[in-house]
Each structure stands twice: as structure tokens, then as C-alpha cells.
C-alpha positions in Angstrom: -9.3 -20.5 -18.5 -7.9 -18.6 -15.6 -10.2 -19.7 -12.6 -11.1 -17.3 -9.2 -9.0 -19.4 -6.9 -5.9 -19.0 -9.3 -6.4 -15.5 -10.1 -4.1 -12.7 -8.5 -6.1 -10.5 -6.1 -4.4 -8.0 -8.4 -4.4 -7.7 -12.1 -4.3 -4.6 -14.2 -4.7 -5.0 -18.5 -4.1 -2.1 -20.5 -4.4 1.0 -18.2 -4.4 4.2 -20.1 -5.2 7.6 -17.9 -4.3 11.4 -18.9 -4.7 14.9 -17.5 -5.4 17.5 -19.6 -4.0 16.0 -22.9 -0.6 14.6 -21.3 -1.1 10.4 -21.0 0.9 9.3 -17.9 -0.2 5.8 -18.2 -0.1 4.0 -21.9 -1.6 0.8 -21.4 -0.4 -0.6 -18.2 -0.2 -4.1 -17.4 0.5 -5.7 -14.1 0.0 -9.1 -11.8 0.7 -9.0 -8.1 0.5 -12.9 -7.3 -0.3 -14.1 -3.9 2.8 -14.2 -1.5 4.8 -11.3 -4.1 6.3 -8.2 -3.2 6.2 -6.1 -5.8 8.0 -2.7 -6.0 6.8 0.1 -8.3 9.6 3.0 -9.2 10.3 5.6 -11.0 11.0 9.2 -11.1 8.6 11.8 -9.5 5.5 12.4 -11.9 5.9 9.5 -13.9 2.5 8.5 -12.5 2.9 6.1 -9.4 0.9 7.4 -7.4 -2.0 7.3 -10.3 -1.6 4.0 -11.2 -1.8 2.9 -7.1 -4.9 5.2 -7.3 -6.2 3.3 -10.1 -5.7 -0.5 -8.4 -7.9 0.5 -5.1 -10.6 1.9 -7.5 -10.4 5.4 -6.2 -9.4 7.0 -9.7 -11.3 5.5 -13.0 -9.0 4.6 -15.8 -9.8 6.5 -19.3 -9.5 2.9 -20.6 -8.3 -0.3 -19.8 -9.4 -3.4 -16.4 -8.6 -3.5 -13.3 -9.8 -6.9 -11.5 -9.2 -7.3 -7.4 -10.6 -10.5 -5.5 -10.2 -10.0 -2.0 -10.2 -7.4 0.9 -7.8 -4.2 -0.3 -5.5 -2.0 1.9 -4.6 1.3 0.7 -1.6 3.6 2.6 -1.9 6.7 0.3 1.2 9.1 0.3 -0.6 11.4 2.6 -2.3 10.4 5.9 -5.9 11.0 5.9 -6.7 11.1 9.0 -9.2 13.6 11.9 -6.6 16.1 13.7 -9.3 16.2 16.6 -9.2 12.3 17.0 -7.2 9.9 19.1 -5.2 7.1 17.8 -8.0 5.4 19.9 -10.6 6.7 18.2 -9.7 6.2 14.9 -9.1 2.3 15.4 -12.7 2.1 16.8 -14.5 4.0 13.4 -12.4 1.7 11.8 -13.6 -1.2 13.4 -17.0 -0.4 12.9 -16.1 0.3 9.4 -14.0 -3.0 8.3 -17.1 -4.2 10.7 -13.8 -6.3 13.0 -15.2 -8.3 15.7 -12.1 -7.1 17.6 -9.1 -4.9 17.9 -6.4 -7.5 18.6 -5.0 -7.2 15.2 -4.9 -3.9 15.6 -3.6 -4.3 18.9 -0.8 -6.5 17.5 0.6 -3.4 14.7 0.6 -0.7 17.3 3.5 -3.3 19.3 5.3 -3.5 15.8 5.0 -0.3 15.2 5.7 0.9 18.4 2.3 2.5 18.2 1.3 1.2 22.0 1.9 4.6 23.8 -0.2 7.0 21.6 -3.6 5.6 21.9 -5.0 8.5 23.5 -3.1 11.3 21.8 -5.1 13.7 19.3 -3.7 12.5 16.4 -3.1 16.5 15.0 -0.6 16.8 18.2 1.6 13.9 16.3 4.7 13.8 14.6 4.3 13.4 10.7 6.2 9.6 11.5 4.1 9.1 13.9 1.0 9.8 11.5 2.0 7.9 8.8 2.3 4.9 11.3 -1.0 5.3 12.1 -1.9 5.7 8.4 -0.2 2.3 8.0 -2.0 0.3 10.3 -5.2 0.9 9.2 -4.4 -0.1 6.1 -3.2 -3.5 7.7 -5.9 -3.8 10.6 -8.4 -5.8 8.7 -5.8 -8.3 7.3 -6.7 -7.7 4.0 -5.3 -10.0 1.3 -4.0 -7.5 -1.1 -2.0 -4.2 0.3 -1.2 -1.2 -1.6 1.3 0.5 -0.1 2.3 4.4 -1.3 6.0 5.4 0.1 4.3 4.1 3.4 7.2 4.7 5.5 7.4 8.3 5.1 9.0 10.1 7.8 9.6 7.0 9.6 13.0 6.8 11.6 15.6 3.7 11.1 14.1 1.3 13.2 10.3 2.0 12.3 11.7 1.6 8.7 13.2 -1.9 9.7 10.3 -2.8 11.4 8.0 -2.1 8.5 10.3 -4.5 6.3 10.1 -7.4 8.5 6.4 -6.9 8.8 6.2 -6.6 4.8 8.0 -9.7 4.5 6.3 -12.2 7.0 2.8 -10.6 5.2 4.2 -11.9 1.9 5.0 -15.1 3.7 1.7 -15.4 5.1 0.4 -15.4 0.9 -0.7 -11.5 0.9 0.3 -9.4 -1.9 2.0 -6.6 -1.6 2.6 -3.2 -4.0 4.8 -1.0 -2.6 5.6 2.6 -4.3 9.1 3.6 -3.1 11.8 5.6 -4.4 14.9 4.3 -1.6 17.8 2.6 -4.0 18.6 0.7 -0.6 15.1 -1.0 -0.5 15.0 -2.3 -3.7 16.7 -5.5 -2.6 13.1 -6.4 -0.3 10.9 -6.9 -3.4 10.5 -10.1 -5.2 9.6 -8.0 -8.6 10.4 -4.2 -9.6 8.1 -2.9 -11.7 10.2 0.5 -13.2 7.2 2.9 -14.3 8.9 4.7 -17.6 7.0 7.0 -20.2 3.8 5.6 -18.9 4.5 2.1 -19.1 6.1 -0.8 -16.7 9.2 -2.8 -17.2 10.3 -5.4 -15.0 13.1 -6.9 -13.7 14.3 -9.7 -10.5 15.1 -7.8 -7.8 18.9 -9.0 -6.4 18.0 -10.4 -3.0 
């Protein structure tokens, strides 16, 4: 018997979820150990984003588990963030809301990021890079133990991009897990698993690192 301590703060059994009579999962399966990187592919409507919808709990499954132990963070595909609100501002309701004694972690991602000169810019007079950083770290301010991760480097220039994998990588080292959607050939070679979602269901492979 698989006990809590051993469990992965992510496992999926036999996911199954359709829109108006077309299935674009058939019984998904998937593990996302702590300390993995996993990667999730796969060409555009083949249902990545669903299935990453479906692990946070924000979409219901037509059938099938989902277990998570742990805190979750979620970077959707789109930022969803208040046009009329600062970068300040935001970290502060989410504060309150991940109830965070502090904002040093916080305070730590906007250096990474290169966040650190925005924190009183409305966040509606941002680029869409600059957003989607933004959209990052509060998915990563509250240190949560599992992170799922939606092409969350969207619009993010070269270095931002290489910044992002380094942080990935020392999360992973620190025992989070990690699901990443991403559809760049040239980052498959970060992941520890690729998870290739094809006619609704997930084949894996090594990645070559």
C-alpha cells in the first residue's frame, strides 16, 4: 500500500473529458514524483491545456481521479491578472491570499525575474513578457510543492527564458515537482520525463539530457 509520505503530490488515473461529443482525453494516466520535471507536448488542441486544467482542479473530469498532496501552483497560458493594479499590489492580495507571513520569497523571484523595477507599474501599462512574468511568480510565491506550469514563458525574451530554466531546475533540486506544457523542440532536453499527449492519451519517453 502506497502511503502519504510516498505518494506523488501529483497522480492522475484514468482521466477521460469531452466537449460536445469529441473525447480529447481517453483515460489519462500520469505521476509527477517529487524532484521530476516533467514535460507535456503535443500538437495544438490535443488537449494540454485541459489536462493541466484538470490536475489544479479547476476543470472536473467526465471520469477518472485526480489525487494532489501539497500546496499547488498554477501559471495558466493567459495571465489573469487586474489592468488597474501594480505589480505591488498584486503581490500583497496575494499575500493575504496564500495568507504569507512575508514577501521575501516574492521579493527573491522579482531579482530572478528581473521583476525588481516594476513594482509600482499598473500592470495593464506592461508588456505581455513582462505580464506573464508576473503571472509566474505568483504561481511560485508561496513555495508550493507541486507547480503546474502552462507555456509559462510566453513572450519572454532569451535571457528571461534562461532564467526561468535555471530556476526550474534548482526547484526540481529542491524536491518540487514540476509539469511544464511547452511546445519549444530546443527545451525538451530540461525535462527529466516527456509526456507526448497523442489522440487523447500520454506516451512517454527519457528526455536526452
Amino acid at each position: 500500500m502506497t502511503t502519504t509520505r510516498h505518494r506523488p503530490p501529483l497522480r492522475i488515473r484514468g482521466v477521460c473529458k469531452g466537449y460536445g461529443g469529441r473525447q480529447v482525453l481517453r483515460g489519462v494516466d500520469l505521476d509527477v514524483p517529487a524532484g521530476t520535471l516533467v514535460g507535456v507536448v503535443g500538437e495544438n488542441g490535443a488537449g494540454k491545456s485541459t489536462l493541466l486544467r484538470i490536475a489544479v482542479g479547476q476543470l472536473a473530469p467526465d471520469s477518472g481521479t485526480v489525487t494532489r498532496t501539497g500546496a499547488v501552483g498554477y501559471c495558466p497560458q493567459r495571465a489573469v491578472l487586474n489592468d488597474g493594479f501594480t505589480v505591488g499590489q498584486h503581490l500583497r492580495l496575494f499575500q493575504m491570499a496564500y495568507r504569507l507571513p512575508t514577501l521575501e520569497r516574492a521579493g527573491e523571484l522579482m531579482e530572478v525575474l528581473a521583476l525588481t523595477g516594476c513594482r509600482r507599474q499598473p500592470v495593464g501599462e506592461l508588456s505581455g513578457g513582462t505580464q506573464q512574468k508576473l503571472n509566474l511568480l505568483i504561481a511560485l510565491m508561496h513555495d508550493p510543492q507541486l507547480l503546474v506550469l502552462d507555456e509559462p514563458y510566453q513572450g519572454f525574451d532569451w535571457d528571461t527564458h534562461q532564467r526561468f530554466w535555471t530556476l526550474a531546475a534548482g526547484l526540481r533540486d529542491r524536491g518540487r515537482s514540476i509539469i511544464v506544457v511547452s511546445h519549444l523542440l530546443h527545451d525538451l532536453h530540461h525535462f527529466d520525463v516527456i509526456a507526448q499527449l497523442r489522440q487523447g492519451r500520454l506516451h512517454f519517453e527519457e528526455a536526452d539530457r
